[in-house]
GUMAR-108961 format. One record per residue (C-alpha): y, x, z; residue number from 0; residue in one letter. Coordinates in nm, 3 decimals, always signed. Last residue first. Layout:
BEGIN
+---------+---------+---------+-----+---------+
!      py !      px !      pz ! num ! residuo !
+---------+---------+---------+-----+---------+
!       Y !       X !       Z ! NUM !       A !
...
+---------+---------+---------+-----+---------+
END
This chain:
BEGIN
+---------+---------+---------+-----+---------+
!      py !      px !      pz ! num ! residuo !
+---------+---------+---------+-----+---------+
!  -0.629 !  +2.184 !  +0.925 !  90 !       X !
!  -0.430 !  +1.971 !  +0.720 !  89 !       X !
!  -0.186 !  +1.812 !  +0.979 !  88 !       X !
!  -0.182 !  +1.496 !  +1.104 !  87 !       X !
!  +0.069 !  +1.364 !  +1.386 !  86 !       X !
!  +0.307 !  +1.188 !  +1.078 !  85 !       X !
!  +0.419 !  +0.948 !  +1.350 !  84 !       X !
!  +0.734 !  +0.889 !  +1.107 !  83 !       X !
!  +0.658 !  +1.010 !  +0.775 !  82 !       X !
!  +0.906 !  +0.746 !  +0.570 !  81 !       X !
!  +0.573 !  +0.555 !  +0.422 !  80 !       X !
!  +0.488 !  +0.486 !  +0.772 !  79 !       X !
!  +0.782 !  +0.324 !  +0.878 !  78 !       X !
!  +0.747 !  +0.129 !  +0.562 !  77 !       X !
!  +0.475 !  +0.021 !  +0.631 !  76 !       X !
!  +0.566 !  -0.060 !  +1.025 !  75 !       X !
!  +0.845 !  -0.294 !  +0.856 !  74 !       X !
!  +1.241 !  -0.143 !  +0.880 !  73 !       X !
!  +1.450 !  -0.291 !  +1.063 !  72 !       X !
!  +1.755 !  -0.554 !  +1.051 !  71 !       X !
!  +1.895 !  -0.733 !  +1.310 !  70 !       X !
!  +2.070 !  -1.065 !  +1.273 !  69 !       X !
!  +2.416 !  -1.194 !  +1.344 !  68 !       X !
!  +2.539 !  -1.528 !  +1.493 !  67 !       X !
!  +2.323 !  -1.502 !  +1.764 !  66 !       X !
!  +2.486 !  -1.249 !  +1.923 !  65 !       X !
!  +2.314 !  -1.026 !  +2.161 !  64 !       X !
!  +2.015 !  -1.198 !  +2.100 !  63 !       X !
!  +2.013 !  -1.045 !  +1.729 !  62 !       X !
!  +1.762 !  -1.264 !  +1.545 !  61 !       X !
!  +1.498 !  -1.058 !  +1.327 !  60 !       X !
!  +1.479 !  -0.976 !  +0.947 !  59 !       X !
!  +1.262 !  -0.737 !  +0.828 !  58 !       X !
!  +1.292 !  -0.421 !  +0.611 !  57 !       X !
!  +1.017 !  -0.295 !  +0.340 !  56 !       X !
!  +0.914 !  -0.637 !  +0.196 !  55 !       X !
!  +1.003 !  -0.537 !  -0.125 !  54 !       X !
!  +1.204 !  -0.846 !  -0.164 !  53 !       X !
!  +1.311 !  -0.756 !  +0.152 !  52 !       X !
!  +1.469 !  -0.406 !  +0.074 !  51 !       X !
!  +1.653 !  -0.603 !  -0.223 !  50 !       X !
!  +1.832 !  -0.889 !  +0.010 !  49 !       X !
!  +1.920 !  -0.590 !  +0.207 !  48 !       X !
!  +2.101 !  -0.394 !  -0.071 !  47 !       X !
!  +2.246 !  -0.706 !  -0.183 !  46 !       X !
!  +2.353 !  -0.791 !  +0.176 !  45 !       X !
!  +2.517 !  -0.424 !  +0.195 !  44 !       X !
!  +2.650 !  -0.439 !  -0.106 !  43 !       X !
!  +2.859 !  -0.756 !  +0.010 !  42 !       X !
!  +2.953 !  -0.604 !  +0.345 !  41 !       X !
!  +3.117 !  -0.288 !  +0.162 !  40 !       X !
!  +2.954 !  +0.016 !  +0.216 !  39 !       X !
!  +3.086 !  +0.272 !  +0.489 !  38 !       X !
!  +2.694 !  +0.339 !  +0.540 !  37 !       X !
!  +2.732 !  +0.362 !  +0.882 !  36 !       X !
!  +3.001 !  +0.077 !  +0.972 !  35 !       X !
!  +2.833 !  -0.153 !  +0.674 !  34 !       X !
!  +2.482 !  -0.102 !  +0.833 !  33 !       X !
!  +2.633 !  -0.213 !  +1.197 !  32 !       X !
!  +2.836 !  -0.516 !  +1.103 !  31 !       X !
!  +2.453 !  -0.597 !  +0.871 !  30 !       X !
!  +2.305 !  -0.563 !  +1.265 !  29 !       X !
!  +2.105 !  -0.270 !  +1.320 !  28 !       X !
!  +1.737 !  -0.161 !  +1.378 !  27 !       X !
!  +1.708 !  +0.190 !  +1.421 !  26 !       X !
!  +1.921 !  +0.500 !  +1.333 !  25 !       X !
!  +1.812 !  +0.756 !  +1.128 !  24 !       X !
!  +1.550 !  +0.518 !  +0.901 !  23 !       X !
!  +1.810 !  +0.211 !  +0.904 !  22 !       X !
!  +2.065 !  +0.438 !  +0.753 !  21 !       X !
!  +1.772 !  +0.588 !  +0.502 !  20 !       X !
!  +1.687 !  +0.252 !  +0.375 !  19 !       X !
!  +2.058 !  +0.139 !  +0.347 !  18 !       X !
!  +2.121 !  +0.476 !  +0.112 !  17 !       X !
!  +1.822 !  +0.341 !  -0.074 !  16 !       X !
!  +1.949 !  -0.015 !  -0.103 !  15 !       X !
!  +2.312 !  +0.189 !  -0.257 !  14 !       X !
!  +2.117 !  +0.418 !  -0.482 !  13 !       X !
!  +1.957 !  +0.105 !  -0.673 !  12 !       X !
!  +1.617 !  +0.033 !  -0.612 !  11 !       X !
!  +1.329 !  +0.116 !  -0.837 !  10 !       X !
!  +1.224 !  +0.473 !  -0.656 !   9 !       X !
!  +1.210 !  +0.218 !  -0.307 !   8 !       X !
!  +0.924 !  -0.038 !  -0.512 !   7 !       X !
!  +0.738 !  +0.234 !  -0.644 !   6 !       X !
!  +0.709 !  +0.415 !  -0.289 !   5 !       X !
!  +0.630 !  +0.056 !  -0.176 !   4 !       X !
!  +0.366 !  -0.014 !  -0.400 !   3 !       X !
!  +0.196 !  +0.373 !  -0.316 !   2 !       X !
!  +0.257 !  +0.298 !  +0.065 !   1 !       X !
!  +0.000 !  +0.000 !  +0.000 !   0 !       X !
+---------+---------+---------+-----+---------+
END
């Protein structure tokens, strides 16, 4: 499955991968929060978002802090894909 979603992340447009990677370095954020890192504007952002779904690489959860706002992480595949855990080595 990492294959399909290595595929899926090469076809995206620079500004879903740059969303990938600022979601990769720093957590789950809010779309406030993705905008304020990536200094994209809020309507790239969504589109970059919207995209990451489709490829079902980033979820969508509520923000309790506000519910007006939701977080956005990546999936455990994708988490995976991006080397994180990565405790094997070739021996």
């Amino acid at each position: 499955m990492a294959e399909t979603q290595e595929e899926g992340l090469d076809d995206l447009p620079p500004s879903a991968k740059l969303v990938f990677k600022v979601l990769e370095y720093n957590g789950p954020l809010t779309q406030k929060g993705i905008v304020q890192e990536s200094m994209l504007s809020a309507r790239t952002v969504r589109y970059a978002l919207e995209r990451l779904e489709g490829i079902d690489v980033v979820d969508e959860d509520v923000y309790f802090a506000d519910a007006r706002q939701n977080l956005y992480k990546l999936t455990e595949p994708a988490q995976e894909f991006t080397g994180e855990d990565a405790s094997c080595t070739a021996d």
